[in-house]
N, C-alpha and C positions, 0 to 999 in steps of 0.2 A: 407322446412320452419318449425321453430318448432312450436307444439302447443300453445301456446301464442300466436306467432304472427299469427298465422291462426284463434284464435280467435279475436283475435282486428282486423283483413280484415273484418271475419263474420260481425262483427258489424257494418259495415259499409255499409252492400250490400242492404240494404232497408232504403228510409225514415225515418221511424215510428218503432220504438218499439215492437207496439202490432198492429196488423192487421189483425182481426179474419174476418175467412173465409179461406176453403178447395180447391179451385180453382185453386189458384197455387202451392200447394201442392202438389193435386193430378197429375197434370201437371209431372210436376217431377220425382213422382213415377212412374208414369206409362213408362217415360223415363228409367228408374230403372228396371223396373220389379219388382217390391219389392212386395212380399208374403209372407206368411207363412204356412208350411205344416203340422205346429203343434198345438196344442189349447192354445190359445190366452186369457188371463184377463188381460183385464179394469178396472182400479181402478179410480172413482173420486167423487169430497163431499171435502166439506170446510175445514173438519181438520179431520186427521185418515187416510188421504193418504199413507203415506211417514208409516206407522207403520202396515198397512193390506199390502204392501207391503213388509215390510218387512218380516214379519208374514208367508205370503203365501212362500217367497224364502227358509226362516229357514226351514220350512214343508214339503215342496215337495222337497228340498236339500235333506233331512233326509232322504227322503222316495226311495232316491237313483235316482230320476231324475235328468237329467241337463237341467238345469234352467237358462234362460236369465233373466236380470230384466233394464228397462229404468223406472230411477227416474228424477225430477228436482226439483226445483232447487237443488247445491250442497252446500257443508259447507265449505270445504275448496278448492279441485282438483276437474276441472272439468270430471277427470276421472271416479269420484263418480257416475258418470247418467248410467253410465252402467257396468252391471256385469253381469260375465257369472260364473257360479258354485261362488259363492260369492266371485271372485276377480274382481276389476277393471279393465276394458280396460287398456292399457297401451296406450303413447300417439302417440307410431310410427304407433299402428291400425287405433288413430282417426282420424289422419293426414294422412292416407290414405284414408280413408272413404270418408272425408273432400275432398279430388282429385276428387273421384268419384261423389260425388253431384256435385261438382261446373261444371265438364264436361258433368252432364246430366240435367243443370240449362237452357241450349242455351240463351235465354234473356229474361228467367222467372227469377225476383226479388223476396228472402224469407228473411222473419225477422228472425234473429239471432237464435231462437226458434224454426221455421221452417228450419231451412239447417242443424241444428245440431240433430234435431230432424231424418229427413231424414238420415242421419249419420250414427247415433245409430241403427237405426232401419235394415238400409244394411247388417250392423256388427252382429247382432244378427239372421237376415235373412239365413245369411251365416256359422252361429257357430254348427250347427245341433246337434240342442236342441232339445229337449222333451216338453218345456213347455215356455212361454215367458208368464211373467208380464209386464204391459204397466199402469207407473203413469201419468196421466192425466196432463198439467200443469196448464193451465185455463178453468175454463167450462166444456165443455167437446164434444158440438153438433157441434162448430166451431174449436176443437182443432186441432193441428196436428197429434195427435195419434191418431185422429179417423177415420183417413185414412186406419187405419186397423179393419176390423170386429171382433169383440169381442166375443170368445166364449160363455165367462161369464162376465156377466158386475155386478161390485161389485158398489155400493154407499153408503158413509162413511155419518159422518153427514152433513148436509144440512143448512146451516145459511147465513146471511146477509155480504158478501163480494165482492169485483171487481163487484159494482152496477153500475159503466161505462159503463161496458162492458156486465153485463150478468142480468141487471132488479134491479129493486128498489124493487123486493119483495120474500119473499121466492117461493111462485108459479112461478114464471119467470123464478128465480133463478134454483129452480127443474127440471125444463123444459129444462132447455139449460145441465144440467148434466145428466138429463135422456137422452140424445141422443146417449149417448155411447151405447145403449142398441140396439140388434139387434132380428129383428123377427124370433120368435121362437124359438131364443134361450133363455140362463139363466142370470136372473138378480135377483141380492141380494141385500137388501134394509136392512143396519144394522141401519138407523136412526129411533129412536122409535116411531116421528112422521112427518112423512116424507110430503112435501107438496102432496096437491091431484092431481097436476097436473103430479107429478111423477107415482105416482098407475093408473091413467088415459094412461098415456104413454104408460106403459108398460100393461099394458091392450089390449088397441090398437096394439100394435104389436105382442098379443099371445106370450108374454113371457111365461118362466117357474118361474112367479113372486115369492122369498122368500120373507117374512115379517117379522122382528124378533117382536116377541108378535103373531103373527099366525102363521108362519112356521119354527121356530125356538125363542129357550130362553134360558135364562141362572139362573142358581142362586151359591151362594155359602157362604163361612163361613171364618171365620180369616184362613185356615188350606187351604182349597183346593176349587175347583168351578167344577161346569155340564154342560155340554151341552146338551139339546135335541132338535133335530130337528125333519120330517118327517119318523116315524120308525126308527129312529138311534137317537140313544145317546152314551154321554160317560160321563164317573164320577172319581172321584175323581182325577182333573189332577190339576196338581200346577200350579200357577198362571205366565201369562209371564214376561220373564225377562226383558220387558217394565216396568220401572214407572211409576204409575197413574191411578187413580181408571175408566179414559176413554179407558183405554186399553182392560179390558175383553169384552166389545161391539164389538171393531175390532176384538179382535179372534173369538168372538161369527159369525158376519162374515163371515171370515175367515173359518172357518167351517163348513158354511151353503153351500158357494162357493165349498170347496171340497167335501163335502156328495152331492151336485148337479152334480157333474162331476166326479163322481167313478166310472163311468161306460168307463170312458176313462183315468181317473189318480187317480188309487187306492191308496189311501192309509191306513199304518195300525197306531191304536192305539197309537205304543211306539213309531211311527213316528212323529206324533203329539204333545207327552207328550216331546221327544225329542229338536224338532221345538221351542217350549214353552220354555224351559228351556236354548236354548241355542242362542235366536234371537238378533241381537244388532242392534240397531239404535241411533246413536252420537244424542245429543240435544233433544231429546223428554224429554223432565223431567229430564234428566241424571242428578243424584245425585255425586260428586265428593267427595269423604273423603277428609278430613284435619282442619286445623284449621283457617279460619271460614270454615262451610263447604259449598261448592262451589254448585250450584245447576244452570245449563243451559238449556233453553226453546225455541225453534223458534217459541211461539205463536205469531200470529204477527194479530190475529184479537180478536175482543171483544167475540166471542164464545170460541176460546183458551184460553185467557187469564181468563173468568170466570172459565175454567179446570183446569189452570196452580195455582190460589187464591183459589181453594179448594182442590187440591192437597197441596201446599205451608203449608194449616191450617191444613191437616191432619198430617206433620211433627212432630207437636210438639212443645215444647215452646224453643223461643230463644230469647235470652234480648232483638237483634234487627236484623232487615234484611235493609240490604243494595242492592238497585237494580239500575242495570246498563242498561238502556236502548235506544235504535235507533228504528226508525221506518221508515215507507215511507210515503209519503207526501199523500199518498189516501187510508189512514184507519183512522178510526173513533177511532182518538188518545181520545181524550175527555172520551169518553167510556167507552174504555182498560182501562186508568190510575183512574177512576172511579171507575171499578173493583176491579182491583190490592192494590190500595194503604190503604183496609183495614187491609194489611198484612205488608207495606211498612212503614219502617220509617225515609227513607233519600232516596234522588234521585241522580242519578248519570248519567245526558243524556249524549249521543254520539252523533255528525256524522258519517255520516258513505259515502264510496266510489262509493258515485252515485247520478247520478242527482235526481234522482226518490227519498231519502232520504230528508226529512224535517232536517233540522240545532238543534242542541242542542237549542239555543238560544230559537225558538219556543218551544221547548217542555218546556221550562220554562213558558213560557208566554201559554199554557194551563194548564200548572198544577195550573197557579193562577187563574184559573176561576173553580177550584173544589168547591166544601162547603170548608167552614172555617176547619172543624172538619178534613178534607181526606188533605189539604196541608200540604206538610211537605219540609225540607229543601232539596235544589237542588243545584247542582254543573254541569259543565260544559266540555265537553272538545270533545278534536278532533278529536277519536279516541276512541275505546271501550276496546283497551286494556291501555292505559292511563286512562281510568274511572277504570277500572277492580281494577290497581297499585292504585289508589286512596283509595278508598274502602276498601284496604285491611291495606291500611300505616293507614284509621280511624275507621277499626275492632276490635272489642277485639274474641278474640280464640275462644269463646264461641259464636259469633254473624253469623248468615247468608248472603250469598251473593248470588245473584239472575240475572241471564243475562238472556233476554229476547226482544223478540222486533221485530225480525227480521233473518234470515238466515244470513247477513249482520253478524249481531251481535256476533252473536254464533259463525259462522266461523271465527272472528278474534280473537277470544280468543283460538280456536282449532286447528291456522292455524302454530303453534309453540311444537303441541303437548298437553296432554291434564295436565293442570298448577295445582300443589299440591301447596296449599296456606299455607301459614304459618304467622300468624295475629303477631305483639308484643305483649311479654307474661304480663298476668294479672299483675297487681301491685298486691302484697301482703303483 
């Protein structure tokens, strides 16, 4: 069976969606035997996942380890969730993988999240690695990766999202993501002000707690930036090849994470300087040259999206920014486009290929409940690369374009390859 269609069976083997809780999980795995013999980081935190991840594989690739990494969601291929020395699974491994869960499932039901999750994690179990990064995909105390213990458990920023599921307040919130954290071992806290019920946690478990502001910091200058942590530092390294002024936090991080585990995964200086210089992750801020110039975002909550509108203004000036955007029916749309649209001068909604997606139509009918002063004109359509085509046939060369919103979003504009735009040229 090929991958596609073993993914659309996946989808069907549970109920519900989302069904947080370890129980049947663990079930499973222990069906599995699934271990690891090597040091394991935990990544999880509201936005800065998916880039301390990246971060940490570019670093310790560099530093001559082999390196597993399990990300989710993906952009385009779901081959994307996992890599080993930074290529993708191929789909004939998943689809084996895929055999191997469903024959150690007996008549334990997993959500789509958990059996793929399971999957990966065989695959990587089995690739005799050196090192396995593990991204979080919700929460983090009820996720499926937490079914592995964390050497080092890394926590990115800390904000107001999936309040369904994991509390209406940031202390709740902290709570259910500090659980990736294991006693006595290491946990890094890049958020600069982290709820208390986080530091309280890992308190309680006699962690090896970092803090950045007490056990690591950073500063820098238009040219280069520092790091110093616990007796170690490092200076004058160039800035990651991440856009966005929220990215030196994650390396900062990112670094706290490997100056805590050098005594098990050394690494050196020009390994790091390397890592930095040479790390890619599609959709983070990716800036695309051409005419207009193309600039794509998966922020898809009101903490990204305030990153994404002050990145956007540090750009610079351009007559007009045009923004294309999808979202899901349970983020705090009102918000985001509250945020955003002090940078935004036309809108351009999407649907997008899933239930879980709010209809263009709605996002119209929010953006007229903005102030007078933040509505601006909105257009329609069914698909994000139909909005993209849009936008670009009412660009001039010199104006911005901005996709944002969602994973959804961004991967259908990448899912073709990455699009060199070319606007009609100026009247002169």
């Amino acid at each position: 069976m090929s991958l596609e269609k073993w993914l659309k069976k996946i989808e069907g083997f549970h109920p519900v969606e989302i069904d947080m809780g370890l129980g049947r999980v663990q079930m499973v795995a222990k069906n599995m035997a699934l271990a690891f013999a090597v040091p394991v980081i935990t990544v999880a935190g509201t936005n800065g996942k998916g880039s301390t991840c990246a971060l940490l594989e570019a670093i310790l690739g560099q530093s001559g380890y082999k390196v597993g990494l399990f990300t989710s969601p993906h952009l385009v291929d779901f081959q994307e969730r996992c890599r080993v020395q930074e290529v993708s699974v191929s789909a004939e491994r998943l689809t084996e993988a895929f055999e191997y869960v469903e024959s150690c499932c007996e008549e334990t039901s997993l959500t789509y999240f958990e059996f793929t999750t399971l999957a990966i994690l065989h695959l990587l179990s089995k690739a005799e690695l050196d090192v396995v990064v593990l991204e979080v995909g919700l929460g983090g105390r009820l996720d499926a990766v937490n079914i592995i213990d964390a050497d080092c458990a890394i926590l990115t920023s800390i904000d107001m999202d999936h309040m369904d599921y994991l509390g209406e307040t940031r202390e709740l919130i902290g709570f259910e993501k500090a659980g990736i954290m294991r006693r006595g071992r290491i946990a890094v806290v890049s958020d600069p002000v982290p709820p208390q019920s986080v530091i309280d946690h890992a308190e309680q478990l006699q962690t090896d707690l970092w803090l950045v502001g007490r056990d690591f910091n950073y500063s820098g200058d238009a040219q280069q930036w520092a790091w110093r942590g616990r007796a170690k530092g490092y200076s004058g390294l160039g800035y990651p090849a991440l856009r966005g002024a929220n990215q030196l936090i994650n390396a900062s991080g990112v670094l706290a994470a490997l100056t805590a585990l050098r005594e098990h995964l050394p690494v050196t200086a020009q390994a790091i300087r390397n890592g930095l210089a040479m790390v890619e992750l599609p959709g983070r801020f990716q800036i695309i040259p051409g005419q207009p110039q193309l600039v794509l975002d998966v922020a898809h909550n009101p903490h990204a999206v305030a990153a994404l509108t002050e990145n956007l203004d540090a750009m610079g000036f351009f007559p007009k920014t045009h923004a294309v955007f999808g979202a899901m029916k349970d983020k705090d749309i009102l918000a985001m486009m509250k945020r955003v649209s002090v940078v935004v001068d036309e809108w351009y909604f999407s649907d997008l290929p899933t239930p879980r997606a709010i209809k263009a139509e709605e996002l119209v009918k929010i953006g007229s409940e903005l102030p007078k002063s933040l509505q601006k004109p909105s257009h329609v359509f069914s698909d994000p690369v139909k909005a993209l085509k849009e936008a670009l046939a009412k660009a001039k060369p010199t104006d911005r374009i901005v996709v944002f919103g969602s994973f959804y979003t961004v991967g259908a504009i990448l899912s073709h390859g990455i699009p060199k735009l070319d606007a009609p040229h100026l009247d002169i």
